[in-house]
C-alpha positions in Angstrom: 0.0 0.0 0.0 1.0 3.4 -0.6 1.8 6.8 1.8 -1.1 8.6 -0.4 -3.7 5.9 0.8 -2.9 6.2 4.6 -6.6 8.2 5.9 -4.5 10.5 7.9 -2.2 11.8 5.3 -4.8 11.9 2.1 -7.0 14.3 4.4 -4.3 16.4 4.8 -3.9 16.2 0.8 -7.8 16.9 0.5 -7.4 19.5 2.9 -4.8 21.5 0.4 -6.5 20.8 -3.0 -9.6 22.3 -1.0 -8.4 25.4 -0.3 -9.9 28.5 -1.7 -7.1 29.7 -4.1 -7.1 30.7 -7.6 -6.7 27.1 -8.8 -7.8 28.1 -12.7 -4.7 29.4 -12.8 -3.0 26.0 -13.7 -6.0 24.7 -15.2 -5.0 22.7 -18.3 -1.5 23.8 -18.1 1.8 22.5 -16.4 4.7 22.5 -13.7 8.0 21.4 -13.1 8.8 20.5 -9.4 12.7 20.0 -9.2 13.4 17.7 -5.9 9.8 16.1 -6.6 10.7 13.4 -4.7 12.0 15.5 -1.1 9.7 16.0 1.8 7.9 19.2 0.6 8.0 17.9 -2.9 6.2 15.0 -2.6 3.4 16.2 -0.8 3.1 19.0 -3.4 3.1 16.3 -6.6 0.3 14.2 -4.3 -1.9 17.7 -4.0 -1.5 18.4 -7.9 -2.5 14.9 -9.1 -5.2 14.4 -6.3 -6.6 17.8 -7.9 -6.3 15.9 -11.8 -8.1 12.7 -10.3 -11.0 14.5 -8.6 -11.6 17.9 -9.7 -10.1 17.6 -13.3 -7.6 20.3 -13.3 -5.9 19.2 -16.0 -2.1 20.1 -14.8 0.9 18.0 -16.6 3.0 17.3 -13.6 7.4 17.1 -14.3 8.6 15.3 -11.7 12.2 16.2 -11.5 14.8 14.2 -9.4 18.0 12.2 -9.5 16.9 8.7 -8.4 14.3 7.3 -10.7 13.8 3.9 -9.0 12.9 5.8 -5.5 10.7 8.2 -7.5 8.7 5.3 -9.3 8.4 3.6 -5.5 7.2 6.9 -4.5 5.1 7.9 -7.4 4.0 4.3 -8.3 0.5 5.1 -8.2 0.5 8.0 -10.8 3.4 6.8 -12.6 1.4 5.9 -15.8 -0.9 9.0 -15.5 -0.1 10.8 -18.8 -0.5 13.8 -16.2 2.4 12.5 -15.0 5.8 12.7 -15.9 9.1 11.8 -13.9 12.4 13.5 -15.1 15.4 12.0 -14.3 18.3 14.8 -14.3 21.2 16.3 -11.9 20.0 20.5 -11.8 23.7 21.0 -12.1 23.4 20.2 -15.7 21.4 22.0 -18.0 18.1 20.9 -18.2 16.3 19.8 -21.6 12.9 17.6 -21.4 12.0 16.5 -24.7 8.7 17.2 -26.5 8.2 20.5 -24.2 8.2 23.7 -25.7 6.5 25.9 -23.1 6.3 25.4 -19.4 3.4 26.5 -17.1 5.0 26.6 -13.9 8.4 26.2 -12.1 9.0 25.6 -8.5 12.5 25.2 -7.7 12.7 23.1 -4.2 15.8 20.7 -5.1 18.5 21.4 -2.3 20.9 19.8 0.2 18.7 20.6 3.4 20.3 18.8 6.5 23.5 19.1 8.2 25.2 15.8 7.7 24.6 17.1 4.2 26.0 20.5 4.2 29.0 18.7 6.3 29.9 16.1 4.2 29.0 17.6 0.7 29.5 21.3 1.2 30.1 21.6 -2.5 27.2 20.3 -3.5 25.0 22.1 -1.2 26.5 25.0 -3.0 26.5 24.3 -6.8 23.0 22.9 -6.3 21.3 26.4 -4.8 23.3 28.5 -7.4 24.6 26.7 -10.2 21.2 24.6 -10.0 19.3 27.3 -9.7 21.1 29.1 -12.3 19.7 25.9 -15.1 16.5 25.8 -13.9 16.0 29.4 -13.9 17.7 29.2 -17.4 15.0 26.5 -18.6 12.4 28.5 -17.6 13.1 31.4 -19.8 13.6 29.5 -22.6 10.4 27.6 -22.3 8.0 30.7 -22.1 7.7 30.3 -18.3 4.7 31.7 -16.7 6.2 32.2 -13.3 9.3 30.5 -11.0 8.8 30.2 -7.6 12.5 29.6 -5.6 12.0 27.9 -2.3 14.6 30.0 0.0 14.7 29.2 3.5 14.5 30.7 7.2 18.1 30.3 6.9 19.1 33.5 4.8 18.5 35.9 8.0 21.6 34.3 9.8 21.7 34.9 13.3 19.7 37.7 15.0 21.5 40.7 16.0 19.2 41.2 19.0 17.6 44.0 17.3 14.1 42.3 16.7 12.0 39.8 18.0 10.8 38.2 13.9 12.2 38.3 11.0 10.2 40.1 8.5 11.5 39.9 4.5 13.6 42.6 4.4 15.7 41.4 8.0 19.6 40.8 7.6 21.1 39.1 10.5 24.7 37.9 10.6 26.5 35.1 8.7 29.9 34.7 9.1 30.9 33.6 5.4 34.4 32.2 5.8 32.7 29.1 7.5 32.0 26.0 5.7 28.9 26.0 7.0 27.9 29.2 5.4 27.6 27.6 2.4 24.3 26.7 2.9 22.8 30.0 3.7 24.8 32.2 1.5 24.3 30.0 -1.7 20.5 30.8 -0.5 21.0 34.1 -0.5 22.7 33.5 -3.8 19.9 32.0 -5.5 17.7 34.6 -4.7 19.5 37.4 -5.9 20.0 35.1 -9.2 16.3 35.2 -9.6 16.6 39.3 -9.4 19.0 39.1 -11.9 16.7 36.9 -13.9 13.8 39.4 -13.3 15.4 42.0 -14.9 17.3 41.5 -17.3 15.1 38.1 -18.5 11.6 40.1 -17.2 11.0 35.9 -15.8 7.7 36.9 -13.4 9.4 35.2 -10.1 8.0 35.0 -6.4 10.0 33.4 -3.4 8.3 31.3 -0.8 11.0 31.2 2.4 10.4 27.9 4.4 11.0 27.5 7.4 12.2 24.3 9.3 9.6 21.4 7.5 8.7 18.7 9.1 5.7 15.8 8.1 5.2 12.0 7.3 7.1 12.4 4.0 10.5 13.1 6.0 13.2 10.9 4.0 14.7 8.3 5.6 18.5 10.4 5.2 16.8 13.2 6.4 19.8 14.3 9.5 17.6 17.3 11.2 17.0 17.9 15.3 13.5 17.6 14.8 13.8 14.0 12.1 15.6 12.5 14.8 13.4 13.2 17.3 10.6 12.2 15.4 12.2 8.9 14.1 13.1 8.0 17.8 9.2 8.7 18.5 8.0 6.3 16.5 10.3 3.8 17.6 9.5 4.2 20.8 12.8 5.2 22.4 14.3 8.3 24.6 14.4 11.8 22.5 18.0 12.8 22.2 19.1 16.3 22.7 22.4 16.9 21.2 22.7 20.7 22.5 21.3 22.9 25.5 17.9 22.9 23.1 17.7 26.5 23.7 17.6 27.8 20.1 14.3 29.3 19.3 12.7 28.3 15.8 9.7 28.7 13.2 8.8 25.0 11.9 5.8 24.2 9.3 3.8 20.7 9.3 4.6 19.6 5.5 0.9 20.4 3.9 1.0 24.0 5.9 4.3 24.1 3.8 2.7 23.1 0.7 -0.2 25.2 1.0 2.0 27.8 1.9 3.8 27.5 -1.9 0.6 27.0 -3.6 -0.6 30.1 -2.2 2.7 32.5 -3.3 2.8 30.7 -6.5 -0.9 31.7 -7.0 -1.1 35.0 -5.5 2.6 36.1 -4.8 3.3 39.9 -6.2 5.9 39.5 -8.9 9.4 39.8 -7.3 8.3 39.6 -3.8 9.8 37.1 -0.9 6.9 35.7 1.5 7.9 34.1 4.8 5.6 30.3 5.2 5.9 31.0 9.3 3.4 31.0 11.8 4.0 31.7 15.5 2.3 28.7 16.6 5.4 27.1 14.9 7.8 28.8 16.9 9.1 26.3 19.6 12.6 26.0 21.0 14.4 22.8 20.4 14.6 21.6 24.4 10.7 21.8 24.4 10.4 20.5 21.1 11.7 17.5 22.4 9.9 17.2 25.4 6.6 17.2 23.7 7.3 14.7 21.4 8.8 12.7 24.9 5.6 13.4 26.5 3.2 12.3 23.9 5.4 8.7 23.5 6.0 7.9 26.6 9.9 8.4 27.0 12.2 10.6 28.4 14.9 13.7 27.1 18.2 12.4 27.2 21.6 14.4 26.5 24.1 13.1 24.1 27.3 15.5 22.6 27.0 15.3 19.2 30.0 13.7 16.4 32.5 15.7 14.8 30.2 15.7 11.7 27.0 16.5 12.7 28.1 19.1 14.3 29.9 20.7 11.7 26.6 21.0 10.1 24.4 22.7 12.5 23.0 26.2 12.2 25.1 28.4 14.3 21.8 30.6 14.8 20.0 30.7 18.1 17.0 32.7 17.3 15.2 32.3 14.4 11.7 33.1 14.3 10.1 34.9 11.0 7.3 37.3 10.5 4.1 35.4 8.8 2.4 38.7 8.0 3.0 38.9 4.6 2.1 35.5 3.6 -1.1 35.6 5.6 -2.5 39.2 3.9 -3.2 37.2 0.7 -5.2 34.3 2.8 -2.5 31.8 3.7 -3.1 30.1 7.4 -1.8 27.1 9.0 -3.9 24.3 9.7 -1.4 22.9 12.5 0.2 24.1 15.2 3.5 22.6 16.2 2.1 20.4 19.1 -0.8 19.0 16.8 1.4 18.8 13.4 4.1 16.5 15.4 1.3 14.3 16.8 -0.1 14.0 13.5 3.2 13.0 12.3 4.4 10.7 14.3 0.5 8.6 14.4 1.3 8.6 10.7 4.5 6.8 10.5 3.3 4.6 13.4 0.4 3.3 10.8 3.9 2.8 8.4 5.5 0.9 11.0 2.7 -1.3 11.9 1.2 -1.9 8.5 -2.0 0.1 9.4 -3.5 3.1 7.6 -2.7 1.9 4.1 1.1 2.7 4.4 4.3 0.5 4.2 8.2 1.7 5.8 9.3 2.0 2.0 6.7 4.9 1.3 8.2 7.3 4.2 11.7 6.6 3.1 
């Protein structure tokens, strides 16, 4: 059985496709979703084609990722849909699909997005957000484009100077750039002012959704964040472990608030704008974070220093919380708050675990 028949996780999906936005726009026309098969992207792809299948919205899906063998385990059930289409391609290559001459819709969410990952492969974390983003913002012009949405993340604002208590759009906090961990953030930062660049001088209409810290059932199995451990020990049933003092203060989304959150500054963004996807009843620091998810399974918080690796890849930032405002003047709300979203989460990949709720281990890998 597959992730998209678990009961929990296609209401969520319903619960998207039913929102009230401006859904005609990609009526009868298409999008290409680079890192289709990633945590966010998946869950996107699942709204799409569950909006093909019952409301007929008519939107050619491009499924873009490196792995075609996990995206066909992923996207088994559509895989055959001629709505459907997986592209197998590295971004740091320039992107061709054959047979496509104009393109409805790009949303750009492939990226390195967990430490062991910006440790290990700090020069692919880079290329990816620039040079990656350079191809796909480069495919986009040349195939008529409507708009490109580039998925930033909380992660551009650096640390907080102490000055403010959110981070609003136009924030700049500090990032020490002769780090190899600033690669991550300031190949973000990059990418963004690439799609400026690609604004003006290209006139490509481009919006930028900035996610925060995403968490959900589609979480990949490699997946090396605070809050994918914690959940992963959850569900098995052991002690939370805390690999800090837990005191940094963050903004996390629940997957389909992340996903509706896209849809909604793809649909409605102002051309050029950035939107933060943030909500303060996301805003948790990582100490309690852990606790709940202790509290609700039954186990304890225990303290463990972390490797050499993984903490070469942590954020150096301690306070992180951005300002939803913008987002939420053109409709966008959260359907979670982060107590609910991590209960929902974790009953989720329990159903995996035990074979229930139409859902097998392999799907949440």
């Amino acid at each position: 059985m597959h992730i998209i028949e678990n009961l929990q996780y296609l209401a969520d999906i319903k619960s998207v496709a039913a929102l009230d936005l401006p859904w005609m726009l990609l009526q009868d026309s298409s999008i290409l979703v680079s890192g289709a098969s990633g945590l966010i992207g998946s869950c996107l792809v699942d709204v799409i084609m569950h909006k093909n299948t019952t409301d007929g919205l008519n939107c050619t899906v491009y499924a873009l990722g490196r792995n075609e063998a996990k995206a066909k385990a992923r996207f088994g059930y559509c895989w055959n849909s001629p709505q459907f289409h997986f592209v197998a391609h590295d971004i740091n290559l320039p992107l061709e699909i054959n047979d496509v001459n104009q393109i409805g819709y790009v949303l750009h969410l492939a990226s390195n997005t967990h430490p062991v990952a910006y440790a290990t492969d700090p020069i692919g974390t880079i290329t990816t957000n620039i040079m990656g983003t350079a191809n796909m913002l480069d495919f986009a012009v040349a195939h008529q484009a409507k708009r490109f949405a580039f998925a930033s993340s909380n992660e551009i604002y650096g640390e907080n100077r102490g000055d403010v208590e959110f981070f609003d759009e136009r924030y700049c906090g500090y990032i020490d750039s002769n780090t190899m961990r600033a690669g991550y953030p300031e190949s973000k930062r990059c990418g963004e002012a690439l799609c400026q660049a690609y604004r003006s001088q290209k006139h490509l209409d481009i919006v930028i959704p900035r996610l925060t810290r995403s968490y959900g059932s589609t979480m990949l199995a490699n997946d090396t964040k605070a809050i994918s451990q914690f959940i992963r020990k959850g569900v098995a049933g052991e002690n939370i472990v805390l690999k800090s003092a837990g005191t940094q203060y963050y903004s996390y989304t629940y997957v389909t608030d992340a996903v509706s959150g896209l849809l909604t500054v793809l649909l409605k963004g102002q051309n050029g704008e950035a939107y933060n996807i943030a909500d303060e009843s996301g805003d948790i620091r990582l100490k309690d974070l852990a606790a709940i998810i202790a509290n609700y399974v039954g186990k304890e918080v225990v303290f463990e220093l972390p490797d050499d690796v993984e903490k070469s890849g942590y954020s150096t930032a301690t306070k992180a919380r951005l300002d939803g405002k913008k987002i939420k003047a053109l409709g966008w709300r959260p359907k979670y708050d982060m107590k609910n979203g991590i209960q929902k989460t974790i009953s989720i990949l329990r159903e995996s675990v035990s074979g229930k709720g139409g859902n097998t281990p392999a799907d949440v890998e």
